[in-house]
Structures are given as structure tokens and as C-alpha cells.
NUNU-12506 format. One line per 8 residues: number of its first residue (from 0); their letters; for each residue x, y, z of C-alpha. Coordinates in nm, 2 decimals. Layout:
residues N
NUM) A) X Y Z  ...
//
This chain:
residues 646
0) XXXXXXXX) 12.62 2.98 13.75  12.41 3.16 14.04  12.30 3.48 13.98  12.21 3.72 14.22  11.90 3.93 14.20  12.00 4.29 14.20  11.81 4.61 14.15  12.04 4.81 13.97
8) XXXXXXXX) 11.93 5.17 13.84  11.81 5.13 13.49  11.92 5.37 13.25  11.62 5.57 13.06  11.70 5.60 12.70  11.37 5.80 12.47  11.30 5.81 12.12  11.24 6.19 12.02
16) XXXXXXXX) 11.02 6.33 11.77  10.71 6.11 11.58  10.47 6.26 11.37  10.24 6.48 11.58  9.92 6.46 11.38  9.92 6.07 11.49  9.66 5.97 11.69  9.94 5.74 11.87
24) XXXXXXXX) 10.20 5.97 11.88  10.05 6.20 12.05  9.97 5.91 12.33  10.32 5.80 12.32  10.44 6.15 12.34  10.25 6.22 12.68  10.39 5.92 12.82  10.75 5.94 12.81
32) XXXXXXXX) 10.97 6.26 12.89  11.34 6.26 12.68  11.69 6.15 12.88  12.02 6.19 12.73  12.18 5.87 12.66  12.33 5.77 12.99  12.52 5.49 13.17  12.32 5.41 13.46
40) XXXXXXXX) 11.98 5.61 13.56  11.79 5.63 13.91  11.47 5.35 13.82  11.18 5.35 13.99  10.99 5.06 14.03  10.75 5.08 14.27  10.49 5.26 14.10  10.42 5.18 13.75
48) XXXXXXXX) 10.82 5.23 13.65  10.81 5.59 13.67  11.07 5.79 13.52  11.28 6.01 13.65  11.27 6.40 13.53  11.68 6.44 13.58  11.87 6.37 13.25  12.12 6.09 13.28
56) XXXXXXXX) 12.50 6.05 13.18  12.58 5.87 12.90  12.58 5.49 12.95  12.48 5.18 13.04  12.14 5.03 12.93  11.75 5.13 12.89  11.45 5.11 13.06  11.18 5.32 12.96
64) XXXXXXXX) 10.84 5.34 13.10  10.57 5.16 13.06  10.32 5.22 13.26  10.03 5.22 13.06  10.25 5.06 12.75  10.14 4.77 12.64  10.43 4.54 12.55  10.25 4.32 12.32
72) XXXXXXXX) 10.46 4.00 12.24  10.35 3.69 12.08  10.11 3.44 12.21  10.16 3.06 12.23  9.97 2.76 12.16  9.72 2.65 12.44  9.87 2.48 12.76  10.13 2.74 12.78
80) XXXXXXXX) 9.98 3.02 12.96  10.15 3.24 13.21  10.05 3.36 13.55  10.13 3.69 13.56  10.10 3.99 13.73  10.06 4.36 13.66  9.89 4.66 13.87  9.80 4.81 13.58
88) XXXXXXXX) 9.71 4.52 13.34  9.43 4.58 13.12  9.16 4.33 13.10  9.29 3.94 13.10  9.16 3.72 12.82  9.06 3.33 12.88  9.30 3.25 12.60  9.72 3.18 12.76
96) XXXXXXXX) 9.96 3.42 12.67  10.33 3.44 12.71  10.52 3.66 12.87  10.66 3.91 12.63  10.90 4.18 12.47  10.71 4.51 12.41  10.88 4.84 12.33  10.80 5.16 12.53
104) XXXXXXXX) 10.98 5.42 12.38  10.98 5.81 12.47  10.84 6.02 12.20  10.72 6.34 12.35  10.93 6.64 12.27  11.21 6.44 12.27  11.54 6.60 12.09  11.82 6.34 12.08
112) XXXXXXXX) 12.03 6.48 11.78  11.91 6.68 11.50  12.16 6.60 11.32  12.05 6.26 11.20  12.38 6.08 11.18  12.49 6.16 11.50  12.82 6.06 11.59  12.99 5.90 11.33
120) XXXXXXXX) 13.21 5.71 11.07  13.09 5.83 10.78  12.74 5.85 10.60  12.79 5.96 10.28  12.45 6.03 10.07  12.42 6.19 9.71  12.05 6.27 9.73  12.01 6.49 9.38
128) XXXXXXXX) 11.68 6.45 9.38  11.62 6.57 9.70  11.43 6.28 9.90  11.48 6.43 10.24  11.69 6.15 10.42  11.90 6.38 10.62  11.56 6.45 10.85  11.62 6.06 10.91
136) XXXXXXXX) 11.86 5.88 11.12  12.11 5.62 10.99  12.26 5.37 11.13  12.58 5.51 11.30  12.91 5.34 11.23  12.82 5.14 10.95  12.99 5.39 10.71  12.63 5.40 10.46
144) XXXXXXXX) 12.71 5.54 10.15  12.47 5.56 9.89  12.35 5.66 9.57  12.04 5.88 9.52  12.02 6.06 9.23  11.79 5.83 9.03  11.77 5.48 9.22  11.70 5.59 9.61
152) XXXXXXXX) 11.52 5.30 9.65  11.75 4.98 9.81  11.51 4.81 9.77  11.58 4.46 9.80  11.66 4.40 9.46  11.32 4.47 9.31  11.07 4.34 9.54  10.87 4.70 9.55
160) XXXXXXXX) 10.69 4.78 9.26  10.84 5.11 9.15  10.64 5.44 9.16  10.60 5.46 9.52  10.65 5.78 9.70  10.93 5.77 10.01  10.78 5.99 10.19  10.47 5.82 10.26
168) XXXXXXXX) 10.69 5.51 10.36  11.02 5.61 10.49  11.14 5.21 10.62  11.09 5.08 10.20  11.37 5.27 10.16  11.61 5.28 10.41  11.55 4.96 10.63  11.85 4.81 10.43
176) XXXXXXXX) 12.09 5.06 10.59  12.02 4.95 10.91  12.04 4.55 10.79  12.12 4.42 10.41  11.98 4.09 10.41  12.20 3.84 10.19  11.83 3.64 10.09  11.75 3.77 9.71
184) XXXXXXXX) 11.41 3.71 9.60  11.35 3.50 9.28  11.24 3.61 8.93  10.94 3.41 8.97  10.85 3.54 9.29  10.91 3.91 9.18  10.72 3.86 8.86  10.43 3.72 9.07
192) XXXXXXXX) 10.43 4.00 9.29  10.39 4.27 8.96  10.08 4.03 8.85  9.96 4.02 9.21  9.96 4.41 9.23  9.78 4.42 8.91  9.53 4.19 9.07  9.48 4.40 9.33
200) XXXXXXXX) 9.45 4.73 9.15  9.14 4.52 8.91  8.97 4.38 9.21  9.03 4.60 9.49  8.79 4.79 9.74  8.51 4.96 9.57  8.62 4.84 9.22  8.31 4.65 8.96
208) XXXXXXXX) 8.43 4.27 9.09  8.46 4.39 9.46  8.09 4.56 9.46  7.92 4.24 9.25  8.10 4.00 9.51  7.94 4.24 9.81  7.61 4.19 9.66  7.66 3.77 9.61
216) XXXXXXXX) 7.80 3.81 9.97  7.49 3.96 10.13  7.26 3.74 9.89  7.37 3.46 10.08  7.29 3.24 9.82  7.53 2.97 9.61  7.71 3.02 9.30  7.86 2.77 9.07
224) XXXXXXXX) 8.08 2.79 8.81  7.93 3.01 8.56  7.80 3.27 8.84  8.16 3.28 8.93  8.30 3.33 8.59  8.06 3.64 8.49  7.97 3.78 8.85  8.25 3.71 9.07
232) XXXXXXXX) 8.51 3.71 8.87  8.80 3.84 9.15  8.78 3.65 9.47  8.89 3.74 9.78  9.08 3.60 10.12  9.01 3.80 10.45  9.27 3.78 10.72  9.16 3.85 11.06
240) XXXXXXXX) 9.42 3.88 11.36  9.42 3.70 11.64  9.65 3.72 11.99  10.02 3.93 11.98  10.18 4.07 11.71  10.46 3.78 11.66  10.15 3.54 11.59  9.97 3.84 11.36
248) XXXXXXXX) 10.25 3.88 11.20  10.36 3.52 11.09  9.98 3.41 11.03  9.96 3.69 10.80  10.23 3.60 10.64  10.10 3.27 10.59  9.78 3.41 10.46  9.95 3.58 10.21
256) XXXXXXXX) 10.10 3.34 10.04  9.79 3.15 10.03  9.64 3.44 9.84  9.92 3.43 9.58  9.87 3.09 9.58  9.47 3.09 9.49  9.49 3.44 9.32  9.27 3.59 9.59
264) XXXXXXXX) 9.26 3.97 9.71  9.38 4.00 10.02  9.22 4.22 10.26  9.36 4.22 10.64  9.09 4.30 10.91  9.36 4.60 11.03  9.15 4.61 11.40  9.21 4.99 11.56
272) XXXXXXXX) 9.50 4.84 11.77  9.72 4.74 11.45  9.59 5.05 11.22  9.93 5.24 11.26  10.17 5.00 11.21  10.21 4.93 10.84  10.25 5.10 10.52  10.02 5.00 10.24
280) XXXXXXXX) 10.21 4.75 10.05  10.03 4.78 9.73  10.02 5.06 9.53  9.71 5.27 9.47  9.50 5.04 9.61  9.43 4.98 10.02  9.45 4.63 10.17  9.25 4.71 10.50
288) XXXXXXXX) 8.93 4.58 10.55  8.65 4.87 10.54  8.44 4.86 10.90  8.10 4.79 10.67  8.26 4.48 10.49  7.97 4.26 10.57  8.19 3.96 10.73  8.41 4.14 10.95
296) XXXXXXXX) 8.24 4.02 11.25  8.24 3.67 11.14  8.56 3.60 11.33  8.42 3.75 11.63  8.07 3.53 11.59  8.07 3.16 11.74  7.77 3.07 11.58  7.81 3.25 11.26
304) XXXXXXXX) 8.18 3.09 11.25  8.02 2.79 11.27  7.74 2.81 11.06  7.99 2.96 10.75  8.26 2.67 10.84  8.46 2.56 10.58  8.53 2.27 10.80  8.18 2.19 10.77
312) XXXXXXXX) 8.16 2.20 10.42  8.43 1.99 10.34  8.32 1.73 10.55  8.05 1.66 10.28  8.21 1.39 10.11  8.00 1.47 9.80  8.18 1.80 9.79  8.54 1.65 9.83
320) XXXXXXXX) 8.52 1.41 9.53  8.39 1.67 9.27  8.60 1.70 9.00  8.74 2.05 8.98  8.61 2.08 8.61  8.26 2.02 8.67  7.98 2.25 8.78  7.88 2.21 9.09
328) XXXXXXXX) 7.76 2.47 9.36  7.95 2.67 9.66  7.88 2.91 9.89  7.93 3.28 9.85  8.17 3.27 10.18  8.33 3.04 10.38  8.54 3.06 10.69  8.85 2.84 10.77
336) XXXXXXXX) 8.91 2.83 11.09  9.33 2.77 11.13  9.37 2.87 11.49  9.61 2.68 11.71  9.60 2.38 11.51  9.19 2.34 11.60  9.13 2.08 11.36  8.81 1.98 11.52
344) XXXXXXXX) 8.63 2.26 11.33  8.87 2.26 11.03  8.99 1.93 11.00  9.34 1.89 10.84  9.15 1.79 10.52  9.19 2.21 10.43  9.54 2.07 10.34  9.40 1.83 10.10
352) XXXXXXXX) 9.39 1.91 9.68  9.02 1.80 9.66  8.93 2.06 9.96  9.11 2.32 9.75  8.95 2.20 9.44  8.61 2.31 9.65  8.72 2.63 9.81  8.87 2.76 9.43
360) XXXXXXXX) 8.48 2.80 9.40  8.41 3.02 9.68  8.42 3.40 9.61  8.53 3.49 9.96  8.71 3.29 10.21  8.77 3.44 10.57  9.02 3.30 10.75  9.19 3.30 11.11
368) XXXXXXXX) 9.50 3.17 11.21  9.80 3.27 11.48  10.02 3.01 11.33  10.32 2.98 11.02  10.14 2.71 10.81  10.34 2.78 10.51  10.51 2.47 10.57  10.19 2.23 10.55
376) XXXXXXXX) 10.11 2.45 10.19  10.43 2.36 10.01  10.27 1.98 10.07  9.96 2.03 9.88  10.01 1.86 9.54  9.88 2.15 9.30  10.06 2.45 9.48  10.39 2.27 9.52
384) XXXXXXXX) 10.52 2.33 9.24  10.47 2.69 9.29  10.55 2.76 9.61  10.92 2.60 9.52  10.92 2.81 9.20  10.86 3.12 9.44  11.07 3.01 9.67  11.38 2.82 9.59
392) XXXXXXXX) 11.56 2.95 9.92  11.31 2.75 10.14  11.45 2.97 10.47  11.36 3.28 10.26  10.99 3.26 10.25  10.86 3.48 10.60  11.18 3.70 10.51  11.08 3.82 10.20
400) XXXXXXXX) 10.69 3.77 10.28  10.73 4.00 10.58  10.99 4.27 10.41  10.72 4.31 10.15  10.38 4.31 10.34  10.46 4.44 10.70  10.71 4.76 10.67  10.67 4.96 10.94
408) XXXXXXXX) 10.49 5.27 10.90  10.68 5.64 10.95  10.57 5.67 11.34  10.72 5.32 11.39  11.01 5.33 11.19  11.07 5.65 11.33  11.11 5.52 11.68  11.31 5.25 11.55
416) XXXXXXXX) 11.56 5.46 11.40  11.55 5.68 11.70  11.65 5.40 11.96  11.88 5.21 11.70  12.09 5.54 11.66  12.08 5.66 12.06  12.21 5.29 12.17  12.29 5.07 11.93
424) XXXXXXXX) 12.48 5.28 11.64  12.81 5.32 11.75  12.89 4.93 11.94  13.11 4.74 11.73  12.89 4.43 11.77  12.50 4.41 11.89  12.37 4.12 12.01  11.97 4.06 12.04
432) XXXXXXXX) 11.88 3.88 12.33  11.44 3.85 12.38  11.34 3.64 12.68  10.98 3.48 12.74  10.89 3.36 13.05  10.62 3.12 13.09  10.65 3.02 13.48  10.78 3.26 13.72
440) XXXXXXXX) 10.96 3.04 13.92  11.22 2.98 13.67  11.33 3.33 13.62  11.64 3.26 13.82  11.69 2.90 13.63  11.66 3.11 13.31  11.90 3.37 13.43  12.17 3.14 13.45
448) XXXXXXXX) 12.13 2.98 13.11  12.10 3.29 12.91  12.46 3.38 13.10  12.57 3.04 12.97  12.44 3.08 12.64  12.58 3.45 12.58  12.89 3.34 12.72  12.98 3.00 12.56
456) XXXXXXXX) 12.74 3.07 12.19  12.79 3.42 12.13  13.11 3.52 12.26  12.97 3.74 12.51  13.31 3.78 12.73  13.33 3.62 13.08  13.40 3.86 13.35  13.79 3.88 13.54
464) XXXXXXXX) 13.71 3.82 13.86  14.08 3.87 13.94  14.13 4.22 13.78  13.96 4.51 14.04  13.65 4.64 14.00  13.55 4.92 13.74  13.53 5.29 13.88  13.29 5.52 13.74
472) XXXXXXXX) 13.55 5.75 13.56  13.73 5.46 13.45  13.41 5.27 13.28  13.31 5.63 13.09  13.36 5.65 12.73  13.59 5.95 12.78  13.77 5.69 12.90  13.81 5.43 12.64
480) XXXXXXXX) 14.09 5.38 12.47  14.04 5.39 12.05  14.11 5.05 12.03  13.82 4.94 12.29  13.57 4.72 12.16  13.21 4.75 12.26  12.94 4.52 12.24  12.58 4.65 12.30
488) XXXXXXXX) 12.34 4.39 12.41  11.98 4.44 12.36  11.74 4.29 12.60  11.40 4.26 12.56  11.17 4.08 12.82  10.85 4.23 13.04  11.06 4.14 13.34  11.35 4.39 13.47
496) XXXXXXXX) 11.55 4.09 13.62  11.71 4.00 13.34  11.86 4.38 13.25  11.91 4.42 13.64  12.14 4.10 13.70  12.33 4.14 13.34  12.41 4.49 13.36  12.52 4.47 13.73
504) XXXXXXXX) 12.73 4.19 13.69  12.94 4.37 13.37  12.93 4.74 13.49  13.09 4.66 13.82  13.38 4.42 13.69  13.60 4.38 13.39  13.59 4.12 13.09  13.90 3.88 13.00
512) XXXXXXXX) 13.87 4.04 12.70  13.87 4.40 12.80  13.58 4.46 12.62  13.32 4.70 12.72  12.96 4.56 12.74  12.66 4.74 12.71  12.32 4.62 12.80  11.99 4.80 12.72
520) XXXXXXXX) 11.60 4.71 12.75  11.38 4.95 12.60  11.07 4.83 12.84  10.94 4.63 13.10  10.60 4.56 13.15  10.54 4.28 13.38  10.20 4.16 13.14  10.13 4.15 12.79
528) XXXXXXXX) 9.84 4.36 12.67  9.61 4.35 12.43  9.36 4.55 12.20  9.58 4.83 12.22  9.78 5.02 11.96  10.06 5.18 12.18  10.09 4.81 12.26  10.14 4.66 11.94
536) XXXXXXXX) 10.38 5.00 11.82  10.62 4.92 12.09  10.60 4.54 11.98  10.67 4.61 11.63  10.99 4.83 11.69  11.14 4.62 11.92  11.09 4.32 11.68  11.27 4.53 11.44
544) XXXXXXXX) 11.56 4.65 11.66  11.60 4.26 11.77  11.64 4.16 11.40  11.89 4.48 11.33  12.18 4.26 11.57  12.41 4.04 11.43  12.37 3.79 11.68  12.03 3.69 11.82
552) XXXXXXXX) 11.91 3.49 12.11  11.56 3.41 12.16  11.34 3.18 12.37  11.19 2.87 12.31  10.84 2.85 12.15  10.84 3.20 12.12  10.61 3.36 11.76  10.76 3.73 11.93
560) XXXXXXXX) 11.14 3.53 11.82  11.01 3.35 11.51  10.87 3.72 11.38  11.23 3.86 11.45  11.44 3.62 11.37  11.28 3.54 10.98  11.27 3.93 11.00  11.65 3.95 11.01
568) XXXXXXXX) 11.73 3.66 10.83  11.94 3.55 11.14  11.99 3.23 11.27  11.93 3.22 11.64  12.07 3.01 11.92  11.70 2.91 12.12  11.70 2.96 12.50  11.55 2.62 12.62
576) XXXXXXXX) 11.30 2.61 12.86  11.41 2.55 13.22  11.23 2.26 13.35  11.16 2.07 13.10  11.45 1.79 13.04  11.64 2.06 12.89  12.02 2.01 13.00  12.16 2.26 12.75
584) XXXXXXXX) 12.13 2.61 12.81  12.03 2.68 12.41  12.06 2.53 12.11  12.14 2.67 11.74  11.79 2.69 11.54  11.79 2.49 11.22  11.67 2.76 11.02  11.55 3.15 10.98
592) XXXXXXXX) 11.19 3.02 10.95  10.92 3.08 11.18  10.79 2.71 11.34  10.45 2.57 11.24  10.37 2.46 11.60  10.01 2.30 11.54  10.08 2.10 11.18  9.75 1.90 11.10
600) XXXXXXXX) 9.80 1.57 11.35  9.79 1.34 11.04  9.68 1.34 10.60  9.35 1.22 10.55  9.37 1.28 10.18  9.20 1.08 9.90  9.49 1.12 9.73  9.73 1.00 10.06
608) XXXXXXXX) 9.54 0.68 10.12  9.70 0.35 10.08  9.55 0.07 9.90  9.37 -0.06 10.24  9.17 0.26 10.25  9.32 0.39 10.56  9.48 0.71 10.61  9.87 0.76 10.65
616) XXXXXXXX) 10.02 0.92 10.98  10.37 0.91 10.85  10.59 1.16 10.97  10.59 1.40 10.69  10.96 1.51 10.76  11.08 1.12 10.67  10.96 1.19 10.29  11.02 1.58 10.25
624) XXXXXXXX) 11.36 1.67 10.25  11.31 2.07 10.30  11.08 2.00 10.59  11.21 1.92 11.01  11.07 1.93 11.28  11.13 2.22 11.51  11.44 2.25 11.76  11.19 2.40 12.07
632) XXXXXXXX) 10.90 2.25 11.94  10.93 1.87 11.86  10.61 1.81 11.73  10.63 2.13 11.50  10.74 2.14 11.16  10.98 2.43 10.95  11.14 2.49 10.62  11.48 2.44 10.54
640) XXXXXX) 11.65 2.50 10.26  11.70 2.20 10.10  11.71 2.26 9.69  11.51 1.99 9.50  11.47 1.88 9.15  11.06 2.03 9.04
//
């Protein structure tokens, strides 16, 4: 179906009120001015999306500006850059990046309601014990009734440690009133959590262990076993970020489970552009990585990358056969290198049992990585057992992973709840809809297939082109009769064509159905940015609003859609990618998992070679039965949940 490209007013909705002694609110707050939620606002696009001073009637979709925002979505594996452009794009970087889904929200002085729970069916709260969560927004409609007096934390069935303080974390509490997730997380894995935390309390920053490994560290010089029994007793697993917040947020994911895995400390290399956008997840003891660690810049170091390889060190076949139970020497620090599937520095031996044999040794392991490769670590031999012990529900792994690691802090959840309860609140149904384009050209291609796919996959009613057009009085809400149903659609993109061409085509016309469609797009940025903490605020809430609707559409190849749609536990229909073969306009994905796009190309594993010597290249999806390959990403691997006998 043809679309026409039509610039249709956007409609500015703003998220009122984050904290004012934040270093980022009080950025965001000078960028965006409040609008009443409106249906239909003047846009200006000619100069850096500028909004407009007048407050708007209440309406029809969102566009907030972004002029300096930096819409951070996910990057991609190499050979899928994006030409894009951006007047005022921040400095390019060699690696490709998609196109992405940022959030600009308005949070100057911004008053949308103060009373929370805004128009409503119905939040009932018994808060005896006072914890405040009328000064927080809930989710409108969804008739939340709940229990405080003792137990005000829903807290996903025990995966917080108790003892934690609301206040200092507002989303550990209440994101389940926006979404309840129907994923519970096993005994095992909630016992391993408690001994994890305990871990981390014993070895964290500035403890004995963590000050005797600094000194090994910065001595340089090996250990073996019996150096790493009396002085390094805690070991430790530095995770440092690399390219937008869907990869960051997946790979550190990953990284985690690898820790609980080894029983290493995590520490996260928190750069100044992702310092805001988390709560500590463990109790009474930090998880970001102090600026004088002495291998933060080792990520950041070619040559020292290279010299402290663990792709290097493994390679030393003297190293690989060691038995596990005999002394032998390792360095003080290693770094595995994980990024984009770039096995020629870390070949895909790291997923070998000898290699993690070795590596148990090491008393610090820094890693980088922008991909899921939890999948390849339910294949190594020794951990299998345990990662299917944690995780029984193979499609539950990044939902619970991510739900425990990466809440949002208060300034972020605070602008979530803001723009969930201005727009999304009071439609019958929300559907999610984030779009990443990688060529240009196919903007209009796409435009047609995600009409096709919202139309024919989630229900998304087809306009009556015989009924007359809509008048402005008659498309009001006054106007509505009670028994109107209304569907808010949220769009996410860093193009405006998308919102433009969907909203025009519904606004002016009537459905078959009769059913009132509302579209909103909290930002559009034209390029994804990067280094930048506005940037990656507005990315986190908008991956969070996307995994708050029932239905969700994402595109292809997308880490922004992975993070979102593991997030929500919601199965998404994939937007294919025009030009490529594709004939259908989306497919349903196979599970809530995040992809592994770059699994290691083959095993070369003592332990997988055949009697012949040679290595096998089987396809590992033939022999596991909770493993297939992606939907959008053939050559990818993810869970599914397939229960099997340990």
C-alpha cells in the first residue's frame, strides 16, 4: 500500500518534574518547555525541531524536541552502518550505527497532574507505612490495587534482596504496576542471587580481597594457585560498555551471568554518559567501577588490549591442556575481547571448558562485548548444568537478568511514569511499534510494511474509506461515546515520517471498527549520538515505555528491540528489512530473547574434536534443542524454552 509523505503537526507531549539536584535534570529541564496533552500540535522542523511555546489541545501523538537530545539506540554488527544525517550531530564514530529510538522528554517545570493518578479507574493503595507513592504516577486505567502495609515491595516474587530503601529506587517497587511479567524466577536462581550479594558485600570496592587484588594487579606479575588461594581470594569481572544502550544493556546482561557463573565481582565501567541511569542493584555495596581502578583504560588501549589478551593466552596450547587441579601460573589480569563476534583476537576457544579451566585462575578478567552471548554459555560443558538449573524458562534469562541489574534510576523512571501516564494510561490497548532504518531509501518501502504489519498482525484497524472524513469536534474525546475503544500506538524511530504518515492517515478518516487510534513519538532525532547522558536517559525510557505495550513491533536486527522486548517479556512480530528478499512485511519472533548475532563461527574444543583430530562445524542448533537460529538474523543463535532432562 502507498503511502504518502505528509507533514502533519506533531503533537508535543512533556514529562514534568525530575529531581532538580540532578546534574541531567537540570539539562533536560532547560531543554524542553511543558504542553498539555493535545491532539495535534504546530511542529517545527526546520530548525532543530523547535517547540512551540502555545499549549496544545488534548490529542493526537508526541513529538518532543530534540535538538540537542541524543536519541541513543542500539548499534549493530559491522556492515550495517547507516548514512545519516543531522545538523546538529555530535561527533561521528568509524564504527556503523543504526538508526535509532531515543526519548526526548520535557522535564523543565513541567506540571502535568499533581495528582498522580490522574484520570482514572481506580488506584486503590493502603500505604500504612507511609512509602510515599502518591508523589508517583500509576498507571491509569489499570485499576492497581495494592497492599502496603508490610510487603510494598512487588517485587517479582523475591528477586530483590529485602532491606532496600524505596526511596532511593522508586522503579524496584512499582515497575510491576505498570507491567506484571508472567516469568517467575527459580529457587535456584533466587538462592544464587542471596549468595551472590553476599559475595559482593565480602569482596567489594575497598574491602581486604579487593585492595590485595589492586596490589597483584599493579604488580603485574603471575600468580598460581596458592597466591590465589591466600592473596586473591575474590576475583573479579570488569564490564566495559561499548556502542548504544540496547547493545550495553544486553552485553551486560551477558556479563553478568558470566560472573554468577565463575563467582566473580562484577564491576561495570559506568562511563559519565550511563552514570544516571541505574539504581545500585546490590545492597550496601557499589557495582561502578572507581575512575582510579588501574584497568579502566584497558578497553580504551589497542596495545595494552593486546598485550593483556586473553585470546593470546589461550592460544598457548600448554595453557589449554592443564588440568584444572594442578598448579600452574596465570596472569594477574586478562582481557577478553567479545566484541562483534571478533574472534581473531579472542578466538571462539573462550567458549571452550579447558580456556575456562585457565581463566578460573585469573584474579581479574576485563571484558568487552555489545552482543547476548548467553546462548554460546549454556554450551560450555561445566556451566551447563547451572545455567539450566538457573534458568529453566530458557526465554526468561535477559528478563529477569535485566529486571534485577538495570532498574532505572528515580530521574528515569520518573519520566517514564510521566509520559506513560500523559499518553498511554487511559487507551484500552497500547501497541509499541520502534523502527530502525539502516538505508534511507527505504523509508517509504518500510512505511508500507509496518502499515501491513499493524494492520494484518496486530489488529491495528484498517481505515473506511467509504464512511466521511473525521471533523475536529467530532474526533475530540468530549466526543466519544463510553463505549469507544482506543488504541494508543507508540512510535519510536529518529525519523518523523513514520508518526507523520500514520497519524495523518487515522486522524483524518475513520476505522471499520470505529475505533479511535492514537499515535505518539516521544522524539525524533535524525542521528544516533553518543557519549552523552541525556542521550542514553531518553534511550532508556523509551525502551521501557516500548516494553509497557501489550503488543510490540520492532525491526529487524535491532539490540534497541532485543533490550525491549526481553524487557517486557513480549513476543514481537519483527519488521523485515526492505530489500533484502524479504516478501513478508514481519514475522512473529520465536522467542522474548535477545539474538546472539556474532556466535563463535565454529567449536574448536579439545573436548569437541572427533576421532580424526579435526574440529566440528556442526550447526549447534541440530544437537541443542533450546537453541535456533534467529528469525532477522539467520546466522544468529537464541534461547528458547525448550525444558530438558539435566
Amino acid at each position: 500500500m502507498a503511502v504518502c509523505f505528509i507533514a502533519l503537526p506533531v503533537l508535543v507531549i512533556l514529562i514534568p518534574g525530575i529531581h532538580q539536584e540532578s546534574p541531567i535534570s537540570d539539562v533536560l529541564g532547560r531543554l524542553y518547555k511543558l504542553h498539555p496533552v493535545g491532539e495535534g500540535a504546530a511542529y517545527n522542523n526546520s530548525n532543530a525541531h523547535h517547540l512551540v511555546d502555545d499549549p496544545q489541545p488534548v490529542g493526537q501523538g508526541v513529538a518532543l524536541n530534540e535538538s540537542n537530545a541524543h536519541n541513543l539506540s542500539d548499534e549493530q554488527p559491522g556492515g550495517q552502518g547507516v548514512a545519516h544525517s543531522n545538523s546538529n550531530a555530535h561527533h561521528p564514530v568509524d564504527d556503523p550505527h543504526p538508526v535509532g529510538q531515543g526519548v526526548a522528554l520535557n522535564e523543565s517545570n513541567a506540571h502535568l497532574v499533581d495528582d498522580p493518578h490522574a484520570v482514572g479507574q481506580g488506584v486503590a493503595l493502603n500505604e500504612s507505612n507511609a512509602h510515599n507513592l502518591s508523589d508517583v504516577p500509576h498507571p491509569v486505567g489499570q485499576g492497581v490495587a495494592h497492599n502496603d502495609s508490610n510487603e510494598h515491595n512487588l517485587s517479582d516474587d523475591g528477586l530483590f534482596a529485602p532491606g532496600f530503601d524505596e526511596k532511593s529506587c522508586l522503579s524496584r517497587f512499582q515497575h510491576r504496576l505498570y507491567r506484571k511479567s508472567e516469568r517467575k524466577p527459580s529457587a535456584y536462581l533466587l538462592s544464587k542471587l542471596r549468595s551472590y550479594e553476599h559475595l559482593h558485600r565480602r569482596c567489594g570496592l575497598y574491602t581486604d580481597p579487593y585492595n590485595r587484588t589492586l596490589t597483584v594487579i599493579r604488580s603485574g606479575e603471575d600468580v598460581d594457585d596458592t597466591t590465589t588461594g591466600s592473596i586473591t581470594a575474590c576475583k573479579y569481572l570488569i564490564w566495559h560498555p561499548v556502542n548504544g544502550l540496547g547493545n550495553r544493556m544486553i552485553s551486560l546482561a551477558s556479563t553478568f551471568l558470566y560472573a554468577l557463573l565463575t563467582d566473580r565481582v562484577l564491576l561495570a565501567d559506568l562511563t559519565q554518559d550511563m552514570a544516571d541511569l541505574f539504581c545500585e542493584p546490590f545492597l550496601g555495596s557499589p557495582w561502578i567501577l572507581p575512575l582510579e581502578f588501574p584497568l579502566r583504560n584497558l578497553a580504551r588501549n589497542g596495545k595494552l588490549r593486546f598485550a593483556h589478551s586473553a585470546g593470546k593466552a589461550l592460544k598457548n596450547s600448554t595453557l589449554k591442556v592443564t588440568p584444572p587441579d594442578s598448579p600452574a601460573k596465570a596472569p594477574p589480569f586478562l582481557f577478553i575481547n567479545l566484541y562483534q563476534g571478533k574472534y581473531a583476537d579472542e578466538p571462539s576457544s573462550f567458549y571452550c571448558d579447558e580456556s575456562q579451566s585457565f581463566l578460573r585462575r585469573v584474579p581479574c578478567l576485563s571484558l568487552l562485548s555489545d552482543q547476548y552471548f548467553v546462548p554460546s554459555l549454556f554450551l560450555i560443558k561445566s556451566f551447563k548444568k547451572e545455567a539450566i538449573r538457573l534458568f529453566p524458562e530458557k526465554e526468561a534469562v535477559y528478563h529477569h537478568l535485566v529486571h534485577y541489574l538495570m532498574l532505572p534510576s528515580n530521574q528515569a523512571w520518573e519520566l517514564i511514569t510521566r509520559f506513560y501516564e500523559a499518553n498511554l494510561a487511559k487507551a484500552d490497548e497500547r501497541i509499541g511499534l520502534q523502527v530502525r532504518v539502516f538505508e534511507e531509501q527505504f523509508i517509504p518501502i518500510l512505511t508500507d510494511k509496518i502499515l501491513t504489519c499493524l494492520q494484518n498482525q496486530t489488529h491495528l484497524p484498517k481505515i473506511d474509506n467509504k464512511k466521511p472524513k473525521l471533523s475536529s469536534s467530532s474526533s475530540s474525546p468530549r466526543n466519544q461515546t463510553p463505549t469507544t475503544t482506543t488504541t494508543a500506538v507508540l512510535i519510536t524511530s529518529l525519523y518523523p515520517q513514520f508518526y507523520q504518515n500514520l497519524s495523518t492517515m487515522y486522524s483524518n478518516k475513520q476505522t471499520v471498527s470505529g475505533e479511535v487510534i492514537k499515535f505518539y513519538q516521544p522524539s525524533h532525532e535524525g542521528k544516533q549520538r553518543f557519549e552523552d547522558g541525556e542521550h542514553n536517559m531518553k534511550a532508556l525510557v523509551e525502551i521501557y515505555l516500548l516494553s509497557m505495550c501489550e503488543k510490540l513491533v520492532i525491526s529487524a536486527d535491532s539490540t534497541f528491540g532485543y533490550a525491549a522486548q526481553g524487557l517486557g517479556a513480549n513476543r514481537a512480530w519483527i519488521l523485515l528489512r526492505p530489500g533484502y528478499g524479504f516478501r513478508d512485511s514481519c514475522v512473529r519472533d520465536l522467542s522474548v530473547e535477545p539474538c546472539f548475532q556474532w556466535p563463535p563461527p565454529s567449536r574448536n574444543c579439545i573436548g569437541d574434536r572427533n576421532n580424526s583430530g579435526s574440529s566440528r562445524h556442526d550447526d549447534v542448533t541440530e544437537n541443542v534443542a533450546y537453541l535456533k537460529h534467529c528469525e532477522d538474523w539467520k546466522s544468529g543463535v537464541k534461547l528458547v524454552d525448550v525444558h530438558e532432562e539435566l
